[in-house]
ROFIBA-751422 format. One record per residue: x, y, z of N, C-alpha, C in turn. Coordinates in steps of 0.02 Angstrom, whole numbers, plus 50000, padded with zeros to 5 digits. Layout:
XYZXYZXYZ...
//
This chain:
517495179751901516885183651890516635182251819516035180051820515835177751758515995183551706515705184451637516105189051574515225189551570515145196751570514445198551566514315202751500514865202451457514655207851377514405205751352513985212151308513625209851266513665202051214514425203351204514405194651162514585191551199514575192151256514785184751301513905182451310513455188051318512685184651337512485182551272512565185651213512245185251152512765176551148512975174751159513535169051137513325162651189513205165751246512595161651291512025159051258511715164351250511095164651234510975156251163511635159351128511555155551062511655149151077512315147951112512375141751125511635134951176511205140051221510735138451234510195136551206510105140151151509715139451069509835132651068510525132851024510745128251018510485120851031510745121151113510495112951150509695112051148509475119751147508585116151145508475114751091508745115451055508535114650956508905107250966509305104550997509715096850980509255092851039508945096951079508805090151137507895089751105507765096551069507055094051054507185088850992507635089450943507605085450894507745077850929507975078950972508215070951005507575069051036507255072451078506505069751092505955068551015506145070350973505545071150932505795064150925506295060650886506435055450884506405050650921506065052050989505855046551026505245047451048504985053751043504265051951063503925053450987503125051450973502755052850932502805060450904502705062950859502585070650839501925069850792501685074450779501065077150741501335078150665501055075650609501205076050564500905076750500500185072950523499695077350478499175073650495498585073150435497805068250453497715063150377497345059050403497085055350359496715055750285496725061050239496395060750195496125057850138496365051050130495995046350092496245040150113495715035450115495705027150151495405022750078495915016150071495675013650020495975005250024495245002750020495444995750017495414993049936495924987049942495784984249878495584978449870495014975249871494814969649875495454964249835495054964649760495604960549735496134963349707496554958349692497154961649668497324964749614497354970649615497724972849537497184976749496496434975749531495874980049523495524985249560495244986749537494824993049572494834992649639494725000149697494764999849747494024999249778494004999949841493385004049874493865011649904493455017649903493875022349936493285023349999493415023050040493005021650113493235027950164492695027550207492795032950255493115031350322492965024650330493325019550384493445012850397493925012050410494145004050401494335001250465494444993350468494854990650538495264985750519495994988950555496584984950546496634979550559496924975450535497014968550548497634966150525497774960250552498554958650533498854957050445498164956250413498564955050346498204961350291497914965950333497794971350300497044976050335496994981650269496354984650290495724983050274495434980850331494614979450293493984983750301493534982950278492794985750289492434983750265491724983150297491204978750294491314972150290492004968450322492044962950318492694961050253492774965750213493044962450152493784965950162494424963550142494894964550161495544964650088496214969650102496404971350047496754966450016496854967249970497054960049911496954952549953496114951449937495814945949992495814940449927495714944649852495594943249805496074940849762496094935249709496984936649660496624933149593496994935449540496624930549485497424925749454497054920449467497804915149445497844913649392498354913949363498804909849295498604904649308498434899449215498634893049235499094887249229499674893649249500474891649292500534890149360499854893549387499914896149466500234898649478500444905049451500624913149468499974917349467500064922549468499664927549479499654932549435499134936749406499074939349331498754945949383499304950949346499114960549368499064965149303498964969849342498834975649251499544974449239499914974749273500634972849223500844970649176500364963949159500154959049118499454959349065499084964249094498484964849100498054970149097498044976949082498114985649107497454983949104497014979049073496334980949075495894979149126496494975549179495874974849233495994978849297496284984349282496204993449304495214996149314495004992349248494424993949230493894990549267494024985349318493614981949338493584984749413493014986649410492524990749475492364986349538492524986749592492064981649648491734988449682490984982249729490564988749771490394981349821490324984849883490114979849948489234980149937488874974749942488334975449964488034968350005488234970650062487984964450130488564959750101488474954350104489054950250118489264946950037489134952249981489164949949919489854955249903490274954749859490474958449820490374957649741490244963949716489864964049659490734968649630490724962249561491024963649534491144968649449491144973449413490784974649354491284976949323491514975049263491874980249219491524980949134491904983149088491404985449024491174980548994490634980448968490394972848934490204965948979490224970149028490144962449058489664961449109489164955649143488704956749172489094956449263488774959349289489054960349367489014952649389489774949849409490014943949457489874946449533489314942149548489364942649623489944937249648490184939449709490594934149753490524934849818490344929749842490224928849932490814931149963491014936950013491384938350047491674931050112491094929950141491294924450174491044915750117491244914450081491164907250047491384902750110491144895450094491314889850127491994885950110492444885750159493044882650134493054874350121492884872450059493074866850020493694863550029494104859950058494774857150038495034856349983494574853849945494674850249870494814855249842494594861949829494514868649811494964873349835495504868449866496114875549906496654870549866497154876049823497694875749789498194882149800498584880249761499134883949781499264889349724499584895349734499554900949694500284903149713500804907349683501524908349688501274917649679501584918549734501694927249742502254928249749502664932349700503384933849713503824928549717504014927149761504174922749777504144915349827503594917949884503274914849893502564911549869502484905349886501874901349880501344899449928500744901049924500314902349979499714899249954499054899449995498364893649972497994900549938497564895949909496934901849896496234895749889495554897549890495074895949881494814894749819494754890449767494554892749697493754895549695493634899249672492834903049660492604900949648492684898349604492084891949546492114893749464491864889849429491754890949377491414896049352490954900949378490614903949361491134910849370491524913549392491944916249426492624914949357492774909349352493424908849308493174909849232492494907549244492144910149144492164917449149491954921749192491864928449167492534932049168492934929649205493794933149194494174930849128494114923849110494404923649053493984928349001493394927748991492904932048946493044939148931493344941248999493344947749003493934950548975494514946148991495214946648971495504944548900494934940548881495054936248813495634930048828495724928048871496324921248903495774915048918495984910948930495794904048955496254901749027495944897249052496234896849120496444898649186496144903649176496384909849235495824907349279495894905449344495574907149392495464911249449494954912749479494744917149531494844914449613495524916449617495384914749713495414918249751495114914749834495144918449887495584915549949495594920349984496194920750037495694920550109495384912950096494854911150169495314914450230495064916550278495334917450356495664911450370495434902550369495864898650371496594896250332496674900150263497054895150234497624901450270498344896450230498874898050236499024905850227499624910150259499504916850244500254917550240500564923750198501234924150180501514926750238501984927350244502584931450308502874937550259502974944550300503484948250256504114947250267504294945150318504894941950337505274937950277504854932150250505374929750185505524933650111505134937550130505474942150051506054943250039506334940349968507114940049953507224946349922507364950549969507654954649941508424959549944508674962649875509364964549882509774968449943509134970150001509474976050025508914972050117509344976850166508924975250217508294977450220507714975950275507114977850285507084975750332506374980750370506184981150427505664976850445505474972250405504914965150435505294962050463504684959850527504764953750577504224948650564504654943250599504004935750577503404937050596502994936050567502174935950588502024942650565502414945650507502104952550471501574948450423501164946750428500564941550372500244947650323500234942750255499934944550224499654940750171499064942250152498684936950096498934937550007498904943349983499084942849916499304950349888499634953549918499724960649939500664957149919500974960449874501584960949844502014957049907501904964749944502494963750005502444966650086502004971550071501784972350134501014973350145500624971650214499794971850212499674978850221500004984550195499784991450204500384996550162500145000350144500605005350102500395011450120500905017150127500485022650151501145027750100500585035350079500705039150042500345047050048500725051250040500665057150052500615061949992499925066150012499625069749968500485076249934500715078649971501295082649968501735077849903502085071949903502375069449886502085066949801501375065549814501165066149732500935074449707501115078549751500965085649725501625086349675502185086049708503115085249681503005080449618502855076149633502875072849570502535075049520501815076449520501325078249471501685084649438502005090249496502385097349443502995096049403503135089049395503505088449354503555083749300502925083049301502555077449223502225083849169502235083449126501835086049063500995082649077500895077649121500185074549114500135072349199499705075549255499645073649301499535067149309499665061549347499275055949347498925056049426498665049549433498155050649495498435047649580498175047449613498485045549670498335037649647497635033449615497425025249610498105022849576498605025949533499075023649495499445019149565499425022449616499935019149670499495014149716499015014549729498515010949734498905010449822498815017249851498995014749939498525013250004498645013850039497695010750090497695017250118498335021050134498155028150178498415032450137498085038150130498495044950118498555049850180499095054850191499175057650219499175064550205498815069050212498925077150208499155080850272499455088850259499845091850276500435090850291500975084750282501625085550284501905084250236502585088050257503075088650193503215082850149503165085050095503365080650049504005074850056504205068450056504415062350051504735062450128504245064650171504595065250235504395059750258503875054350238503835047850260504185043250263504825044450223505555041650202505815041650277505595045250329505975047050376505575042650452505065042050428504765039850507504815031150493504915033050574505235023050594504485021150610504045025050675503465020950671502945027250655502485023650667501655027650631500985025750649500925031050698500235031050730499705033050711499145030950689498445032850642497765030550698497455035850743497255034950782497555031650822497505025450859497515020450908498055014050866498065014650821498565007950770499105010150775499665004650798500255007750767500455004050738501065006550685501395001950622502035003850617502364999450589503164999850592503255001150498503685004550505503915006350431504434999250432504204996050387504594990350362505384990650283504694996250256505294998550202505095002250136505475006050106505315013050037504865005750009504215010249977504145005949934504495007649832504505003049822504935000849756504365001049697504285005549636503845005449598503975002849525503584999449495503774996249439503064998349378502984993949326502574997549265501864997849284501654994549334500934993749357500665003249376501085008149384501045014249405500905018249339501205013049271501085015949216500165017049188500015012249218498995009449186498615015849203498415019549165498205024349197497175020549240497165021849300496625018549314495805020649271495925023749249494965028049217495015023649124495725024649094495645021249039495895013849015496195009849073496425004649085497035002049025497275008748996497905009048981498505011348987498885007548946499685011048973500065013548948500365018348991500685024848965501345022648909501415025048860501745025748792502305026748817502485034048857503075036148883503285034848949502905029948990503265024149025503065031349091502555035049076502775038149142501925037749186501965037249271502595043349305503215039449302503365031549305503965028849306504495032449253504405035549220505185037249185505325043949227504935047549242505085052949281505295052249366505055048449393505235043749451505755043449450506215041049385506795036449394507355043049382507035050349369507555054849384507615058149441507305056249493507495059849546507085056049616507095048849622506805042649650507195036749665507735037549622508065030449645508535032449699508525024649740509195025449789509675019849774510245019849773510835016349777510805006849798510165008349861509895002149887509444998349846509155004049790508694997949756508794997349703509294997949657509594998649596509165003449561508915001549488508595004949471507885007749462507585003449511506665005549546506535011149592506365016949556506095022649607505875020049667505625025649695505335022749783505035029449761504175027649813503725030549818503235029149860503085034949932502585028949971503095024650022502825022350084503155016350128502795011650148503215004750139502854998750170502474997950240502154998150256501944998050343501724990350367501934988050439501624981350462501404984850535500754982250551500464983850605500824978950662500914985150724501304980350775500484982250838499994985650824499294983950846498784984450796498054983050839497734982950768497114988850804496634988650763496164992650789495824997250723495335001750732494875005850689495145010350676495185013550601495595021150580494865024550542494855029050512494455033650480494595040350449494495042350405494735050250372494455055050436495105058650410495195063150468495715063050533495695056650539496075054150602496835057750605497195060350657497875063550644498375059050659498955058550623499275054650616500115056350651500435052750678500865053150720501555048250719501965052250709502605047750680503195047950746503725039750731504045044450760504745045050701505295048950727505605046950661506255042350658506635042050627507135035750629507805039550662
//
């Protein structure tokens, strides 16, 4: 005869709790959950400069575009053939882009606005090679008119302006050498974007950080394509994939932050006391990446399609 006392039902009862609290967490982990919406979209034309912050964009395999123009489509080269960032550089924080029809208009202080053709004609003679990280990939040279106003602007010589035509060569995230595993597969492409064609970051997670600086800094310091509002703070650490409308994307891996987070973007200088990175590095690092905070996650689209502010966003988790 079953045991019908009070703590035999109350002990039922709990243990029933129980399994629905373990079998929903086991479904959440396999199906999508609700996790918050889209509140800021941002492409970066070129690299290492100013954004567009946009209301809607469309995915594509080596990043986010709109009106045609696409994120780090842009790079300004050493003439080593490497690639030159505010890292090197904090003052070209200061350099502004704006879309108008198939031009991008380029402007920073002192200087007269560089137009550049979004779609240019691909030259052969005019496609060289440029070193990202560690890989080496093509770019388009701009022209002369294009490499006079960047050295001008920077006070350097030799630096040129390239682009990342739809035809030339495009990087894999797959070969990135790095110390620890990651979640890219072959054909994660990308044009001139570090390491992955998308970064995504949560309004919650620069709230945590900002209450514990003496000097807020801004969300452009991280320079990501999506932000996310209403969920918990560094809970993006946790989702395997990520649904933004109709796109989905695979978390490939934490992203890893270095001095470029230091430039503050409005005065195109850099921070004295090394922060948010010195503050980062007290309560940011993991074991996996020695000593580089993590902030933000890498994303590779496994579809493509149209996103927009607002859109709700849907994870699932690891």
């Amino acid at each position: 005869m079953a045991d019908s006392t009070p703590a035999a039902v109350l002990g039922t009862l709990a243990a029933g709790a129980l399994i629905k609290h373990l079998c929903a967490a086991y479904i959440a982990k396999k199906d999508f959950v609700r996790v918050g919406r889209i509140s800021e979209l941002y492409v970066w034309p070129v690299k290492s400069c100013g954004g567009l912050n946009v209301q809607a964009g469309q995915c594509e395999k080596t990043g986010l575009f709109h009106g045609g123009v696409g994120d780090r489509t842009w790079v300004i080269v050493s003439p080593e053939g490497g690639y030159v960032t505010q890292r090197q550089e904090p003052k070209m924080a200061l350099i502004k882009v704006s879309l108008h029809g198939n031009t991008l208009s380029v402007d920073a202080p002192g200087m007269p606005t560089l137009q550049l053709p979004t779609k240019p004609q691909t030259d052969k003679s005019q496609v060289h090679n440029v070193k990202i990280k560690v890989d080496t990939t093509e770019y388009l040279d701009c022209g002369e008119k294009a490499a006079a106003w960047i050295n001008k602007y920077l006070g350097r010589q030799g630096l040129k302006v390239g682009f990342s035509a739809p035809n030339l060569h495009k990087r894999d995230a797959i070969t990135a050498q790095k110390l620890w595993e990651h979640n890219a597969k072959s054909g994660d492409l990308l044009s001139f974007s570090d390491y992955s064609s998308y970064m995504l970051m949560t309004s919650q997670s620069m709230n945590v950080l900002n209450s514990k600086l003496d000097k807020p800094v801004y969300i452009l310091n991280f320079r990501p394509n999506f932000v996310v509002d209403e969920c918990e703070a560094f809970d993006e650490e946790n989702w395997s994939e990520v649904k933004i409308g109709n796109v989905r994307f695979r978390n490939i891996d934490d992203c890893t932050r270095c001095l470029l987070t230091t430039v503050d973007p409005y005065t195109g200088e850099k921070s004295k006391e090394e922060e948010p990175l010195k503050t980062l590095r007290t309560f940011r690092c993991r074991s996996r990446y020695g000593p580089k905070p993590v902030m933000g996650i890498c994303l590779a689209p496994d579809s493509l399609g149209d996103v927009k502010l607002g859109d709700e966003v849907y994870v699932k988790y690891k």
